[in-house]
Every structure is written in structure tokens, then in C-alpha cells.
PDB file of N, CA, C and O in Angstrom:
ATOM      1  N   UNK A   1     114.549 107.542  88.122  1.00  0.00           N
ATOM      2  CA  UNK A   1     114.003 106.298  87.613  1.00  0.00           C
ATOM      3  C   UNK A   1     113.277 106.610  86.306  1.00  0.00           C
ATOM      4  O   UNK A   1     112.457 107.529  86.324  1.00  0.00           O
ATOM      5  N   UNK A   2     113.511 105.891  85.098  1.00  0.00           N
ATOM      6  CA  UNK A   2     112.557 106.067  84.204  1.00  0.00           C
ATOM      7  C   UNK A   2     111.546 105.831  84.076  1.00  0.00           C
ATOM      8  O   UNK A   2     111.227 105.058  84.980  1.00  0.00           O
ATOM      9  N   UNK A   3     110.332 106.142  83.118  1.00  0.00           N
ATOM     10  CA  UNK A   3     109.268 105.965  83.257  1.00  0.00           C
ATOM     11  C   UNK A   3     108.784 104.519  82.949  1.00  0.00           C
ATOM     12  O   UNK A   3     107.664 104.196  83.345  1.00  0.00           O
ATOM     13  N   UNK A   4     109.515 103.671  82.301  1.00  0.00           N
ATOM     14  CA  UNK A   4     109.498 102.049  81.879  1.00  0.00           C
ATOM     15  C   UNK A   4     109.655 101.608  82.958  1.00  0.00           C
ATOM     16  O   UNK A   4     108.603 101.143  83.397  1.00  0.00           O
ATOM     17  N   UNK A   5     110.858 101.486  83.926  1.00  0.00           N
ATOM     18  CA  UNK A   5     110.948 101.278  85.181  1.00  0.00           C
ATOM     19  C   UNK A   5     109.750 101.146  85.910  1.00  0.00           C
ATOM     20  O   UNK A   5     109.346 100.153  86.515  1.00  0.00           O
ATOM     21  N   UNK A   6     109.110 102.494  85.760  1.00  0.00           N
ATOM     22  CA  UNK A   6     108.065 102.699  87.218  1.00  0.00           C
ATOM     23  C   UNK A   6     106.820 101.592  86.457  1.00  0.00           C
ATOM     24  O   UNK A   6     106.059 100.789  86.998  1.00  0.00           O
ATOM     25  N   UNK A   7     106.956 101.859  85.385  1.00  0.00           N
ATOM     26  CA  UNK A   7     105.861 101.141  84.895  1.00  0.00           C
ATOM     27  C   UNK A   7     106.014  99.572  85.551  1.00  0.00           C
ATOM     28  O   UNK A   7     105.360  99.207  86.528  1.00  0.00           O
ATOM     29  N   UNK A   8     106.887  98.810  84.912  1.00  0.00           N
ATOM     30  CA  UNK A   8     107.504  97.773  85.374  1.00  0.00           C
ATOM     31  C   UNK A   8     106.878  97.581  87.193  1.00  0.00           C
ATOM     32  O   UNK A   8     106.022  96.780  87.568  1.00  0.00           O
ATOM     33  N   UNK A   9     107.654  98.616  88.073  1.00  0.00           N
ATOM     34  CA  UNK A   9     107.407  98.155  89.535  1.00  0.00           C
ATOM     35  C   UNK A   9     106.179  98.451  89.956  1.00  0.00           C
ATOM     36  O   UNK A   9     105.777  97.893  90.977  1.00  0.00           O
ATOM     37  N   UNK A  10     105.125  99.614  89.089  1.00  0.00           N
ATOM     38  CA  UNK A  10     103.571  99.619  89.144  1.00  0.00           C
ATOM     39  C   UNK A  10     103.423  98.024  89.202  1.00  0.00           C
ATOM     40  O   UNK A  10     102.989  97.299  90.097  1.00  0.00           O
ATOM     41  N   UNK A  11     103.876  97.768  88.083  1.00  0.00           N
ATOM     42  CA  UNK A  11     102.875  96.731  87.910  1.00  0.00           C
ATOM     43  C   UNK A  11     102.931  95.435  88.748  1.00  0.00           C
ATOM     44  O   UNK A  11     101.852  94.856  88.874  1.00  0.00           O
ATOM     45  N   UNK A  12     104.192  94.796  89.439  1.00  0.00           N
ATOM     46  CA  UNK A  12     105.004  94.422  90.718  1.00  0.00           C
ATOM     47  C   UNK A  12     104.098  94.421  91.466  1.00  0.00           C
ATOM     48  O   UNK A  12     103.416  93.397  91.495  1.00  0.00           O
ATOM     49  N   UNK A  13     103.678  95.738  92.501  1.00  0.00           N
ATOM     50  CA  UNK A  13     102.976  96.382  93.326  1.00  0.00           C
ATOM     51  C   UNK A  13     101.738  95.854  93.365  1.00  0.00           C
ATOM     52  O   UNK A  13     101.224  95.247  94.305  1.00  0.00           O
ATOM     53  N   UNK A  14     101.034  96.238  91.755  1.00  0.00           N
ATOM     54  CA  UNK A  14      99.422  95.748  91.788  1.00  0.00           C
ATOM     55  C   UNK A  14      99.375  93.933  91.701  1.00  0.00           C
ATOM     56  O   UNK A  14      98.369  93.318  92.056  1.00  0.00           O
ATOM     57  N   UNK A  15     100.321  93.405  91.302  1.00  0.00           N
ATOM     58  CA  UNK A  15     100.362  91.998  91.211  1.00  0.00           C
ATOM     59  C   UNK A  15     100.424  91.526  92.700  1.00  0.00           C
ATOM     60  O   UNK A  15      99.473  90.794  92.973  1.00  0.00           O
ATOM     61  N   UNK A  16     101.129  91.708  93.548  1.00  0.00           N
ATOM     62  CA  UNK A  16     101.447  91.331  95.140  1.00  0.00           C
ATOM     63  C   UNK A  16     100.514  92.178  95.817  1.00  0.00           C
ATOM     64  O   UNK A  16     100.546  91.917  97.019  1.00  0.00           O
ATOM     65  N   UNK A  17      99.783  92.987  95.574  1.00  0.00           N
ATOM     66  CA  UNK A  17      98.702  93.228  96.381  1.00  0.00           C
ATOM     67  C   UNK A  17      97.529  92.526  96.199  1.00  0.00           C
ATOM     68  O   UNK A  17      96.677  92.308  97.061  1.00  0.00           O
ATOM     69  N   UNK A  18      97.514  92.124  94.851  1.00  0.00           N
ATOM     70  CA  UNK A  18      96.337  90.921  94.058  1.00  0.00           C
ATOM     71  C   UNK A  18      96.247  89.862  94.743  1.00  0.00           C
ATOM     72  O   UNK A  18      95.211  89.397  95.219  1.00  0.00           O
ATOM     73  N   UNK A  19      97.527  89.350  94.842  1.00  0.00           N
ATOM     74  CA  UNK A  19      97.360  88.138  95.502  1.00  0.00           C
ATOM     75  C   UNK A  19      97.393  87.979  96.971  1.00  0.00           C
ATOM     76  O   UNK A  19      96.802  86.989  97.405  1.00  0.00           O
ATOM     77  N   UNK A  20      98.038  88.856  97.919  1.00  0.00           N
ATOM     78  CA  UNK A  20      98.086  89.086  99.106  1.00  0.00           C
ATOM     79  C   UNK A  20      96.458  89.238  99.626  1.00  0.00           C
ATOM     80  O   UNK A  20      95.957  88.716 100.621  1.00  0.00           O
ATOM     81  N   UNK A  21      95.729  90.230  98.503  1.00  0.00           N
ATOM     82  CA  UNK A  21      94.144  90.258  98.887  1.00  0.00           C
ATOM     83  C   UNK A  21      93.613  88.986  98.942  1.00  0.00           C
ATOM     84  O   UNK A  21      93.043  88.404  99.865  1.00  0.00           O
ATOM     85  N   UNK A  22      93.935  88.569  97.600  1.00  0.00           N
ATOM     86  CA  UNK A  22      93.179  87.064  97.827  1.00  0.00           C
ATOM     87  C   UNK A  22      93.239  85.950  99.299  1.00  0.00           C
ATOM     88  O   UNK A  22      92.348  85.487 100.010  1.00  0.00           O
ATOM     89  N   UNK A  23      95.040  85.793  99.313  1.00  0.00           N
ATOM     90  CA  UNK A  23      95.369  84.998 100.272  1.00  0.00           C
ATOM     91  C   UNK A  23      94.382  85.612 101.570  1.00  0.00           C
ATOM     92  O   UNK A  23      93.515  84.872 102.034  1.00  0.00           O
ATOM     93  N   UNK A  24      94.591  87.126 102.165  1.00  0.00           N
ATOM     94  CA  UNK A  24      93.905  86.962 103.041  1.00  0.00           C
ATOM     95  C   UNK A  24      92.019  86.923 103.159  1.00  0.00           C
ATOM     96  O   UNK A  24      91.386  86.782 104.205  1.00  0.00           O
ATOM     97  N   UNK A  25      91.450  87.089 101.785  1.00  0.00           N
ATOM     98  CA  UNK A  25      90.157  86.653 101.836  1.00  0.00           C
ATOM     99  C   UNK A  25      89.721  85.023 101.948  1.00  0.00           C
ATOM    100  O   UNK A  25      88.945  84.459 102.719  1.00  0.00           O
ATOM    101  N   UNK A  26      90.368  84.626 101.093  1.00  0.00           N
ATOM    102  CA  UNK A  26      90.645  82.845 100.997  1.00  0.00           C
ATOM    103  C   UNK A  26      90.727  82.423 102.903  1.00  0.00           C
ATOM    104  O   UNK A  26      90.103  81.565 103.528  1.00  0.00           O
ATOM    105  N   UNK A  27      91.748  83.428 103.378  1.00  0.00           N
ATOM    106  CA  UNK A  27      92.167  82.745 104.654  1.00  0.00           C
ATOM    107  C   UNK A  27      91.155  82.400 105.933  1.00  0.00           C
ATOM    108  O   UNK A  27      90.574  83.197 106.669  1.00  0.00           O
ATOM    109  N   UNK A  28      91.139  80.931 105.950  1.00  0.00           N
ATOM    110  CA  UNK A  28      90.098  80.814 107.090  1.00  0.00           C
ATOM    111  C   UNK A  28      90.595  81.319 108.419  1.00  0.00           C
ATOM    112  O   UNK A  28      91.610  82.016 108.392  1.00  0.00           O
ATOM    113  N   UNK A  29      89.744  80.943 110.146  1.00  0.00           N
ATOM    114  CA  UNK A  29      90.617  80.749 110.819  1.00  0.00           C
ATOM    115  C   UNK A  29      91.171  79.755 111.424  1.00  0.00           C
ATOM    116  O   UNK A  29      92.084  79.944 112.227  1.00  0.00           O
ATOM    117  N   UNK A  30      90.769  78.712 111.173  1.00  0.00           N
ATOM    118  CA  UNK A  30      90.817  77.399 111.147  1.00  0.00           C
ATOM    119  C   UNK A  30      92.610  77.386 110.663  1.00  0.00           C
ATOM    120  O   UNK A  30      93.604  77.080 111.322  1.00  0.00           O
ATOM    121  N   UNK A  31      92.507  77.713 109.673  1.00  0.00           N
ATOM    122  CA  UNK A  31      94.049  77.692 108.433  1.00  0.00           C
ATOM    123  C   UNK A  31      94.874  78.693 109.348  1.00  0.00           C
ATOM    124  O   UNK A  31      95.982  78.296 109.709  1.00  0.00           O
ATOM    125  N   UNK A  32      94.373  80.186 109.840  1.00  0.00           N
ATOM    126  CA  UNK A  32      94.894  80.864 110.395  1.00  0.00           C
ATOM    127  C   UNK A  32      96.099  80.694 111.801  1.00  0.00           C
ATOM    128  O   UNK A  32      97.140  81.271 112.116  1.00  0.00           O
ATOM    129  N   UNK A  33      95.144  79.406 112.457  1.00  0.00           N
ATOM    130  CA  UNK A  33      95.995  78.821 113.796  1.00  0.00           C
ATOM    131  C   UNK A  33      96.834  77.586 113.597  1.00  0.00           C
ATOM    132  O   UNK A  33      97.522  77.065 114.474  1.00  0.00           O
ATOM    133  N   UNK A  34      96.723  77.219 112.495  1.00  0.00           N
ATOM    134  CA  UNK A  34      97.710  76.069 111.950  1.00  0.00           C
ATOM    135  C   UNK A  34      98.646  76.767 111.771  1.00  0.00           C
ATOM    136  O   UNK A  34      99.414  76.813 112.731  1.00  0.00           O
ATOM    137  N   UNK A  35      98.999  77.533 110.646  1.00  0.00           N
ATOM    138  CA  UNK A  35      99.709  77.916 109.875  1.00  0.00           C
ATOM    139  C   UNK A  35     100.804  79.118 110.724  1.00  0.00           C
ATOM    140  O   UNK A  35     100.194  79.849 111.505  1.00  0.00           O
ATOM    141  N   UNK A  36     102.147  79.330 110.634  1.00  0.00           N
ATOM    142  CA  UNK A  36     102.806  80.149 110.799  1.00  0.00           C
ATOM    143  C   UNK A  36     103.905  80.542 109.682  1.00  0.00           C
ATOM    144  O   UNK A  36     104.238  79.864 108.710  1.00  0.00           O
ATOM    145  N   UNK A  37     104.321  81.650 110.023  1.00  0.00           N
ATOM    146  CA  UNK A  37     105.561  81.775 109.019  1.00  0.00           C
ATOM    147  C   UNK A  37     106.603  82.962 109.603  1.00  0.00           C
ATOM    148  O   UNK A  37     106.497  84.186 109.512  1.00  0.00           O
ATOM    149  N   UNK A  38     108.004  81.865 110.449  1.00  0.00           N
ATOM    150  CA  UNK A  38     108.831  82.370 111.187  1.00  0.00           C
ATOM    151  C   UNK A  38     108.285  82.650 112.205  1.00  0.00           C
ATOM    152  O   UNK A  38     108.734  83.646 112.772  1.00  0.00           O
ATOM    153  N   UNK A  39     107.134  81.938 112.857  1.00  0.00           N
ATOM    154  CA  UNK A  39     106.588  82.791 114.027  1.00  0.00           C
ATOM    155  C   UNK A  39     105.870  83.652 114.080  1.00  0.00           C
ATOM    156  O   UNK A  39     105.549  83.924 115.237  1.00  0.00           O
ATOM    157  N   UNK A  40     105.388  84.316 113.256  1.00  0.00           N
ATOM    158  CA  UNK A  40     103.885  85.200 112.743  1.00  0.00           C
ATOM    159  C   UNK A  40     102.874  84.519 111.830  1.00  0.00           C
ATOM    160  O   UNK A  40     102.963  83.543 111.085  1.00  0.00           O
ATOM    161  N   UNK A  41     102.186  85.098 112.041  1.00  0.00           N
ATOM    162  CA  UNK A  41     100.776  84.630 111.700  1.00  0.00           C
ATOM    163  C   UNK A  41     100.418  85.098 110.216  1.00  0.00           C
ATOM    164  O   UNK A  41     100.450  86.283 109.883  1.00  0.00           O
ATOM    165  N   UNK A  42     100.037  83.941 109.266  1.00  0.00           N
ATOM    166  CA  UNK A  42      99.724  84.320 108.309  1.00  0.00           C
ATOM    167  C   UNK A  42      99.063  85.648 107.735  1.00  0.00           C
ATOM    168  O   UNK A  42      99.461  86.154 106.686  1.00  0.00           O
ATOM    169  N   UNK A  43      97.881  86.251 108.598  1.00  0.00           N
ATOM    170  CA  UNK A  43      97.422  87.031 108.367  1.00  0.00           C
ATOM    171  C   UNK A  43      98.353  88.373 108.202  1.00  0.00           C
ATOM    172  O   UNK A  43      98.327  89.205 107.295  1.00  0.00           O
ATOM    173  N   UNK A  44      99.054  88.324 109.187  1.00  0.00           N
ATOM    174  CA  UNK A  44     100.034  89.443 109.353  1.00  0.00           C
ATOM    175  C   UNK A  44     101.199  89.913 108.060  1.00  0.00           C
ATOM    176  O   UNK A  44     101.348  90.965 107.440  1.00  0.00           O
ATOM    177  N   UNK A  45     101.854  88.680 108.020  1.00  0.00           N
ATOM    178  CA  UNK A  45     102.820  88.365 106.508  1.00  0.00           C
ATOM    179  C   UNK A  45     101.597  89.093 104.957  1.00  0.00           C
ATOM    180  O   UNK A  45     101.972  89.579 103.890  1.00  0.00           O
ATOM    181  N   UNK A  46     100.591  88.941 105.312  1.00  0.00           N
ATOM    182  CA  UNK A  46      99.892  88.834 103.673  1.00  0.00           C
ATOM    183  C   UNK A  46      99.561  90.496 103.955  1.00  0.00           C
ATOM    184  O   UNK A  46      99.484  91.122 102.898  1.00  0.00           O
ATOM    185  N   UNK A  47      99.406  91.108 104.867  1.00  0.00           N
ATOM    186  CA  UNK A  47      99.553  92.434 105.474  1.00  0.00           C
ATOM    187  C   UNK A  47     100.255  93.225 104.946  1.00  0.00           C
ATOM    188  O   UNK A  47      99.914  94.254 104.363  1.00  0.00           O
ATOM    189  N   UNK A  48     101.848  92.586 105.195  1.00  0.00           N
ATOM    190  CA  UNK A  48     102.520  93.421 105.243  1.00  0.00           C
ATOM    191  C   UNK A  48     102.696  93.595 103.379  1.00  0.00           C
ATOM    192  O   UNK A  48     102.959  94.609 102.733  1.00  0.00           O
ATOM    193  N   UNK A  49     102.510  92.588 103.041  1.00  0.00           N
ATOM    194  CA  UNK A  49     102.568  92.087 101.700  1.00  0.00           C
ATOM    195  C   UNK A  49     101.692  93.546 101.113  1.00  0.00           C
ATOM    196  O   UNK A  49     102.087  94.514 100.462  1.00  0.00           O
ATOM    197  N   UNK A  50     100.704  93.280 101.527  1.00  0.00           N
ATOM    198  CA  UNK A  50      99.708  94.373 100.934  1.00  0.00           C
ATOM    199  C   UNK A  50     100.060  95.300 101.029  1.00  0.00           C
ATOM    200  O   UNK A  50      99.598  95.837 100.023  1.00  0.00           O
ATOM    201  N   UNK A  51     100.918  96.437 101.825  1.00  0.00           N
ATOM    202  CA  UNK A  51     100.966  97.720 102.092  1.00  0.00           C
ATOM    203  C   UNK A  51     102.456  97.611 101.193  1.00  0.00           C
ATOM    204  O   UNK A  51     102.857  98.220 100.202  1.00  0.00           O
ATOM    205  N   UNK A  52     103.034  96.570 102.016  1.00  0.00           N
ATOM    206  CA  UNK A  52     104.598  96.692 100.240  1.00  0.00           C
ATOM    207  C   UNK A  52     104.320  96.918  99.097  1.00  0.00           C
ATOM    208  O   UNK A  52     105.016  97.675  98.420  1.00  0.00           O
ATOM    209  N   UNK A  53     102.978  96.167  98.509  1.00  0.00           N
ATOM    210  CA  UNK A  53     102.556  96.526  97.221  1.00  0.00           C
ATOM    211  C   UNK A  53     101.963  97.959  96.976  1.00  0.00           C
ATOM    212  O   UNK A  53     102.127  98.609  95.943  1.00  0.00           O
ATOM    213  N   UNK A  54     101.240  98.360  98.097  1.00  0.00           N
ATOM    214  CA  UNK A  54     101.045  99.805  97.608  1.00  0.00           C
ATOM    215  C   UNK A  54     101.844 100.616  97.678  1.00  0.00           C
ATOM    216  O   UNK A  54     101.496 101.748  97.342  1.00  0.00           O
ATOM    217  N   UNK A  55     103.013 100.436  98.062  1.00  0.00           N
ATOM    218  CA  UNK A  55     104.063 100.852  98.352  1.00  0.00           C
ATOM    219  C   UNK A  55     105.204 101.199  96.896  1.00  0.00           C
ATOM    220  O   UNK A  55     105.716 102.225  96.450  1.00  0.00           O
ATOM    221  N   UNK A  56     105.236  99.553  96.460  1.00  0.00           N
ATOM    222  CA  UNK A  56     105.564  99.642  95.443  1.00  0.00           C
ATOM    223  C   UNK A  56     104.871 100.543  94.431  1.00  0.00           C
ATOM    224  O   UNK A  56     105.423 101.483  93.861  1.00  0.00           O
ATOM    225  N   UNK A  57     103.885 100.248  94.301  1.00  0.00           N
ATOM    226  CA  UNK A  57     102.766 101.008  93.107  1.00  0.00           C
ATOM    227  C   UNK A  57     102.669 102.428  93.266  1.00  0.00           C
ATOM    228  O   UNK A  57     102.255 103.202  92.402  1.00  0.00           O
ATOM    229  N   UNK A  58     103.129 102.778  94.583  1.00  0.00           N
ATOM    230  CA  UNK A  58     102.691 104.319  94.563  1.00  0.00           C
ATOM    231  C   UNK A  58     104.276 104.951  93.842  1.00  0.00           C
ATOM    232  O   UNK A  58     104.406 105.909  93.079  1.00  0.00           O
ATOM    233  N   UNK A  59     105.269 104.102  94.358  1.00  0.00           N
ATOM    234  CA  UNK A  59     106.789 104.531  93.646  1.00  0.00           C
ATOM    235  C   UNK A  59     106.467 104.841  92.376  1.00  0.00           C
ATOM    236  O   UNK A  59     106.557 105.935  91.819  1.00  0.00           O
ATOM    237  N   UNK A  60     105.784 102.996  91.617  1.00  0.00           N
ATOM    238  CA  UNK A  60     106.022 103.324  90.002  1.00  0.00           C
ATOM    239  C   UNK A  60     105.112 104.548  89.875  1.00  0.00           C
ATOM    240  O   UNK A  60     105.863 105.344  89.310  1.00  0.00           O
ATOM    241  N   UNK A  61     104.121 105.084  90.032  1.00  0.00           N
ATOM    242  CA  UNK A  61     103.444 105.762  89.822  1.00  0.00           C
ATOM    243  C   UNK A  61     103.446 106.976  89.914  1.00  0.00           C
ATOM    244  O   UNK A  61     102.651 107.706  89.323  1.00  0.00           O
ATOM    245  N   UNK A  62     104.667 107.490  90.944  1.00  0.00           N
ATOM    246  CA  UNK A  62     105.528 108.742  90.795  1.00  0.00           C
ATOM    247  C   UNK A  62     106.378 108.731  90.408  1.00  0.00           C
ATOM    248  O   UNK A  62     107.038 109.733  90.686  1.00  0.00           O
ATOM    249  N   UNK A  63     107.075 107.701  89.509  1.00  0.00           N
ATOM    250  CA  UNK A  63     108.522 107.496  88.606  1.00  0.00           C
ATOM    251  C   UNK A  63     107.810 108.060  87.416  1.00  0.00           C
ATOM    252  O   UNK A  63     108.307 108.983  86.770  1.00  0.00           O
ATOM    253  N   UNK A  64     106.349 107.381  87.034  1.00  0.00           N
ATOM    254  CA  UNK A  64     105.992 107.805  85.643  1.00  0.00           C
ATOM    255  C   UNK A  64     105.423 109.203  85.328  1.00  0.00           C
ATOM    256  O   UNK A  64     105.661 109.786  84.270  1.00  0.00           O
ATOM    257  N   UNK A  65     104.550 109.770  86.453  1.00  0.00           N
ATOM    258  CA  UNK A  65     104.034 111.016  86.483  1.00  0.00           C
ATOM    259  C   UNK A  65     105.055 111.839  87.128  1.00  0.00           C
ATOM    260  O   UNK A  65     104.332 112.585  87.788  1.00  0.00           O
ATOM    261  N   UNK A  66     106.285 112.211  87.383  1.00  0.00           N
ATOM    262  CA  UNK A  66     106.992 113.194  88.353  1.00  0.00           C
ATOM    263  C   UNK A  66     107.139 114.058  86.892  1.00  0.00           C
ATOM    264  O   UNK A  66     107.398 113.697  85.744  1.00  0.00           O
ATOM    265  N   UNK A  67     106.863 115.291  87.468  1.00  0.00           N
ATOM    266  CA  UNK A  67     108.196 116.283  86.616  1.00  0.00           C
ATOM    267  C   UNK A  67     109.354 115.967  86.351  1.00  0.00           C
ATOM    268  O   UNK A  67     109.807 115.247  87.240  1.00  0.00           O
ATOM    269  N   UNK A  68     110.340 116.238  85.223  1.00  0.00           N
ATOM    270  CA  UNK A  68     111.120 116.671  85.082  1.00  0.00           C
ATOM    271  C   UNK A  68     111.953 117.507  84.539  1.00  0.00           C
ATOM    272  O   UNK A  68     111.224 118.406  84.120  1.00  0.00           O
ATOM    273  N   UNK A  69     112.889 117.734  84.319  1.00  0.00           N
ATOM    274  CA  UNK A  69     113.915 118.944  84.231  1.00  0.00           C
ATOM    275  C   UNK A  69     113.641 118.879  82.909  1.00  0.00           C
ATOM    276  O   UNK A  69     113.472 117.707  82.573  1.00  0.00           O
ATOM    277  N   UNK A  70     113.500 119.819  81.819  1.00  0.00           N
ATOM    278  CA  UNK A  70     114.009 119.753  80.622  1.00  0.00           C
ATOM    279  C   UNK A  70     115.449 119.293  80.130  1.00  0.00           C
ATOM    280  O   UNK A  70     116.340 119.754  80.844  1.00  0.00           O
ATOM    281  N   UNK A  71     115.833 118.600  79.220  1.00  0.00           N
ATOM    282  CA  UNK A  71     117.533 118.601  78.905  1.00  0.00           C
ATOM    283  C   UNK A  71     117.551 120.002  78.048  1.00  0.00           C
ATOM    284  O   UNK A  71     116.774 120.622  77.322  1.00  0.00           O
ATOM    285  N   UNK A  72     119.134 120.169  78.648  1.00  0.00           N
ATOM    286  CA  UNK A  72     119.571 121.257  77.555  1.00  0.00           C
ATOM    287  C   UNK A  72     119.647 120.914  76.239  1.00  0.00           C
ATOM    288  O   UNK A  72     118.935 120.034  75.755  1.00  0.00           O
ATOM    289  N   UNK A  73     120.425 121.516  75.639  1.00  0.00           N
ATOM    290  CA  UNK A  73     121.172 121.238  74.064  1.00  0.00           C
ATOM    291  C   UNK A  73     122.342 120.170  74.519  1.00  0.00           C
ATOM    292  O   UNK A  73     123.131 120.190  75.464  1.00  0.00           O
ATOM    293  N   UNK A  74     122.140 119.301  73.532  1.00  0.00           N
ATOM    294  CA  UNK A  74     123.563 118.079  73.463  1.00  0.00           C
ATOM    295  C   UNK A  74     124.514 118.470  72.363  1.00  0.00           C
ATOM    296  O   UNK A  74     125.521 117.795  72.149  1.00  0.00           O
TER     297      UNK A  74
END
């Protein structure tokens, strides 16, 4: 992956964890027992949301810092 790339899905990562934080600080529980999505519970979805994003972010973030190989001569 290039390093523009990782940059790119860093930044993905920190955006959907931004808002996933929010949603679940915002989230009452009031809102919590209304609300479903597919049958799980909001809280859970904005969860998983959150750990995808660090997920993502930790990728870009070893796309941009990894070693690599030197090229030879072209």
C-alpha cells in the first residue's frame, strides 16, 4: 500500500471513530431502548464502529511508517 493510501484510510479511521464517539456519548438510554438496528442495539453498532476505525487507522498508519525494500537500478 502506498503511503498516500494509508494516509487517505488514517484519515477514514479517525473520522468514524469521531463520530461513532460522539453517537455513543450523545446516546441516551431512553434513545437506547427505542432504537434498533437489524436487531442490535445501538450502542453495540457505534462499538463496533469504533474499533473498525481503529482498525482502520492503525492500517493507514503502518502503510505510512512500514519499512521498505530499497529499489534497485531501473
Amino acid at each position: 500500500m502506498k503511503p498516500e493510501i494509508g494516509q487517505i484510510v488514517r484519515r477514514v479511521g479517525l473520522l468514524m471513530e469521531m463520530i461513532c464517539l460522539l453517537g455513543l456519548v450523545s446516546l441516551s438510554p431512553e434513545k437506547q431502548a427505542q432504537l434498533t438496528f437489524a436487531g442490535i442495539g445501538p450502542q453495540q453498532v457505534l462499538t463496533w464502529g469504533l474499533v473498525t476505525g481503529f482498525v482502520l487507522w492503525f492500517t493507514g498508519t503502518a502503510a505510512i511508517y512500514w519499512k521498505r525494500k530499497p529499489r534497485g537500478p531501473e
